[in-house]
Backbone as JSON Lines, residues from 0, in Angstrom:
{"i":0,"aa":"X","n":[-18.04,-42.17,33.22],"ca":[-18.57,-41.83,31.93],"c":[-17.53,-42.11,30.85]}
{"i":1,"aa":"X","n":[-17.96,-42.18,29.83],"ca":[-17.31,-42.06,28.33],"c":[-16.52,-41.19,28.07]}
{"i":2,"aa":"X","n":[-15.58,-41.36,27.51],"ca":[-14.41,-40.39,27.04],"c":[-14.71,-40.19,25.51]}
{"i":3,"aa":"X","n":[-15.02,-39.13,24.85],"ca":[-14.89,-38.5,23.7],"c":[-13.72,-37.93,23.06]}
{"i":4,"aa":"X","n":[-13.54,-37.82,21.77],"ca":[-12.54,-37.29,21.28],"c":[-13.41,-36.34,20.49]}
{"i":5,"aa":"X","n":[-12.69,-35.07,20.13],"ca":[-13.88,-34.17,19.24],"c":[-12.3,-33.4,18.28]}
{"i":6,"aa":"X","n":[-12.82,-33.88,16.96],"ca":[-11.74,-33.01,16.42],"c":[-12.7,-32.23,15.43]}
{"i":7,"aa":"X","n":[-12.32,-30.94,15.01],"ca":[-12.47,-30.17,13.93],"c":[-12.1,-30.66,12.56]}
{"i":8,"aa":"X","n":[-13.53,-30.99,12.04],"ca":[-12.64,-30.74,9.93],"c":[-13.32,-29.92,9.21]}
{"i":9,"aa":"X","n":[-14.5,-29.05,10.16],"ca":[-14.84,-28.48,8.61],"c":[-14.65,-26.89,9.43]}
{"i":10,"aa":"X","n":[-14.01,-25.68,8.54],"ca":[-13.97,-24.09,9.49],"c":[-15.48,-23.51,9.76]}
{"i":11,"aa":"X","n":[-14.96,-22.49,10.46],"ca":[-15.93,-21.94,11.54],"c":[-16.04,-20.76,10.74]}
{"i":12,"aa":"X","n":[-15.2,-20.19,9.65],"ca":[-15.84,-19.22,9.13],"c":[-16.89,-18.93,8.35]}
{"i":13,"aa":"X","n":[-17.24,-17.83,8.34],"ca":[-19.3,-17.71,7.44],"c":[-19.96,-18.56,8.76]}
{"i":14,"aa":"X","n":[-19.57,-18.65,9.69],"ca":[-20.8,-19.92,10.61],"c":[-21.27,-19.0,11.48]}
{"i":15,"aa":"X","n":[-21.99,-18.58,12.46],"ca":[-22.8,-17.54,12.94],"c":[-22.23,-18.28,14.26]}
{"i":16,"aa":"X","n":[-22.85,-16.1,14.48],"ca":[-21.27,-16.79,16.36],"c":[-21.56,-17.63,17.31]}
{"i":17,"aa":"X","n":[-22.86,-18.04,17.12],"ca":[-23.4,-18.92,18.1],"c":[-22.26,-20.19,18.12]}
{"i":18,"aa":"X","n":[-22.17,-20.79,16.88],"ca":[-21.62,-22.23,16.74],"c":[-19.38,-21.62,16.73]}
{"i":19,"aa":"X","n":[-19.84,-20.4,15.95],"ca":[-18.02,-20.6,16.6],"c":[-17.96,-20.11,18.26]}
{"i":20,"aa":"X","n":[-18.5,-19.75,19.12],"ca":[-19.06,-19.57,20.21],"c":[-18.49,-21.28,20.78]}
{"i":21,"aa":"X","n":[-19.56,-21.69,20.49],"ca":[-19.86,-23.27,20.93],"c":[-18.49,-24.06,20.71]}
{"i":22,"aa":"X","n":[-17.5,-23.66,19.7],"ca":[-16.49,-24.48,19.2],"c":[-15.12,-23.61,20.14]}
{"i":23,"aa":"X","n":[-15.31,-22.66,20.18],"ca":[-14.49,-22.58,21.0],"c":[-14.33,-22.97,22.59]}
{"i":24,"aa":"X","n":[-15.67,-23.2,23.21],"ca":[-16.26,-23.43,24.36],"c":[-15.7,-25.09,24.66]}
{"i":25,"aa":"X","n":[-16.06,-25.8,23.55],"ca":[-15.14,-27.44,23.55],"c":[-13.77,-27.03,23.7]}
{"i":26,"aa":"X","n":[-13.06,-25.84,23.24],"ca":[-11.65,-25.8,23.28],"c":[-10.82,-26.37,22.16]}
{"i":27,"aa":"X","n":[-11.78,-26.21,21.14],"ca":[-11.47,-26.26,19.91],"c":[-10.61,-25.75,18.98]}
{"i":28,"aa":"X","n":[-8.97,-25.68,19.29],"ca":[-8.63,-24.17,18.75],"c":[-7.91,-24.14,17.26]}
{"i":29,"aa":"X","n":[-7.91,-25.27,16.6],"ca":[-7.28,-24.94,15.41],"c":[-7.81,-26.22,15.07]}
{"i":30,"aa":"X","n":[-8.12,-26.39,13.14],"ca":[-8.56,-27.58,12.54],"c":[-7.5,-29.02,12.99]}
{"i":31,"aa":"X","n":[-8.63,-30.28,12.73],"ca":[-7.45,-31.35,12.75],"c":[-6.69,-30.94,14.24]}
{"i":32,"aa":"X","n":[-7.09,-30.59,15.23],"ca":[-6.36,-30.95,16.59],"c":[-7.57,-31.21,17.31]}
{"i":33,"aa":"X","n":[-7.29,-32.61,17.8],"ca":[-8.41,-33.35,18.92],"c":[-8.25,-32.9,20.46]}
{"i":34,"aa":"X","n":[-9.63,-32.65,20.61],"ca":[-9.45,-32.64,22.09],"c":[-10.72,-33.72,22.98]}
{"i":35,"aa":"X","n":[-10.14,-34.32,24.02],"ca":[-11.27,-34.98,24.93],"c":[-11.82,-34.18,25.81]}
{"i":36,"aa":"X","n":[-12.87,-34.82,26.12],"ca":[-13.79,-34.7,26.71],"c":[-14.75,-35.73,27.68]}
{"i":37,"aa":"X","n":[-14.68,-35.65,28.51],"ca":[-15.9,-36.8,29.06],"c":[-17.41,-36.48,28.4]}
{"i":38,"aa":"X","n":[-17.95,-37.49,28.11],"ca":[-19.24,-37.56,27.44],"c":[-21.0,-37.45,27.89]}
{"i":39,"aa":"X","n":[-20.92,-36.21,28.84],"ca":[-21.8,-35.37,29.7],"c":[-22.79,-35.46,28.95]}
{"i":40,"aa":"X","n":[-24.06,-34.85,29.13],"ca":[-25.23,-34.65,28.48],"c":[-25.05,-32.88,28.07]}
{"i":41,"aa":"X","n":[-23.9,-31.89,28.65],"ca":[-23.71,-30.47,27.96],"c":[-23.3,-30.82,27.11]}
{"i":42,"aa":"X","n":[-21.76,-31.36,27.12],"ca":[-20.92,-32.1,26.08],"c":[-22.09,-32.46,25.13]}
{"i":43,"aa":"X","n":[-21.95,-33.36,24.7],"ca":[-22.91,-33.95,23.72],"c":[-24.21,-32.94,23.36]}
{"i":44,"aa":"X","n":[-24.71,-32.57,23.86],"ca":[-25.86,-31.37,23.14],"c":[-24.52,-30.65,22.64]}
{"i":45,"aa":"X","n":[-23.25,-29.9,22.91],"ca":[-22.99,-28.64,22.28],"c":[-22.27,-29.16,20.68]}
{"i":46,"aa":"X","n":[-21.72,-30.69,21.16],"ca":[-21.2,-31.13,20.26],"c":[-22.48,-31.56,18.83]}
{"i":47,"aa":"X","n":[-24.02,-31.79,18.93],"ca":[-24.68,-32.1,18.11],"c":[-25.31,-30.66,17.5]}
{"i":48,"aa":"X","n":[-25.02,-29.2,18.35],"ca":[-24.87,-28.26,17.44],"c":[-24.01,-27.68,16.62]}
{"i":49,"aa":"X","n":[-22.81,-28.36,16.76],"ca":[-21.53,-28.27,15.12],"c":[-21.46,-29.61,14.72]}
{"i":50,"aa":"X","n":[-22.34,-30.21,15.06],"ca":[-22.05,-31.93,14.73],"c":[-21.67,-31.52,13.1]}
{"i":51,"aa":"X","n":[-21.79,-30.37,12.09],"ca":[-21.62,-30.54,10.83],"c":[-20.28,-29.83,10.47]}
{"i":52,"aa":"X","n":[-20.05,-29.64,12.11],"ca":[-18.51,-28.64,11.55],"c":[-17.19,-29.87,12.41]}
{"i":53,"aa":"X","n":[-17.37,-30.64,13.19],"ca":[-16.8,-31.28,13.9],"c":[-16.78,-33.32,13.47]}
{"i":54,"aa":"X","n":[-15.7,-34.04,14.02],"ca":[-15.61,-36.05,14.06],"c":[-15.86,-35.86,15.33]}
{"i":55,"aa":"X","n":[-16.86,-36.86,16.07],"ca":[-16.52,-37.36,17.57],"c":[-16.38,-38.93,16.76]}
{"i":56,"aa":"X","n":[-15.16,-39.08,17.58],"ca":[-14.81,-40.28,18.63],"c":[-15.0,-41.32,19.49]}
{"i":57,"aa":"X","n":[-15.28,-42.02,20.35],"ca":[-15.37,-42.7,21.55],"c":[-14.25,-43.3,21.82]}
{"i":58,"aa":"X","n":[-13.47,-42.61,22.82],"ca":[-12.28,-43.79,23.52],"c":[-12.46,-44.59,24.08]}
């Protein structure tokens, strides 16, 4: 599979706990730091529910 990169640019605060939930679950832990991922079908659904708080990537 595909290798993803998922970085944070927009905060998680005011965002309802579902999605900072979800952002921490990628292992998301501070803005502007990327983390990979292989490009699963969980992956990708959790990533298109902060798709407005998060950049993906493709390596």
């Amino acid at each position: 599979m595909a290798t993803i990169v998922i970085t944070q640019v927009r905060s998680a605060i005011n965002r309802p706990a579902r999605q900072k939930a979800t952002i921490a679950a990628l292992g998301i832990k501070k803005l502007h730091n990327p983390v990979e991922h292989e490009a699963t079908p969980q992956i990708l659904g959790m990533v298109r529910k902060v798709s407005h708080l998060v950049k993906v990537e493709e390596k």
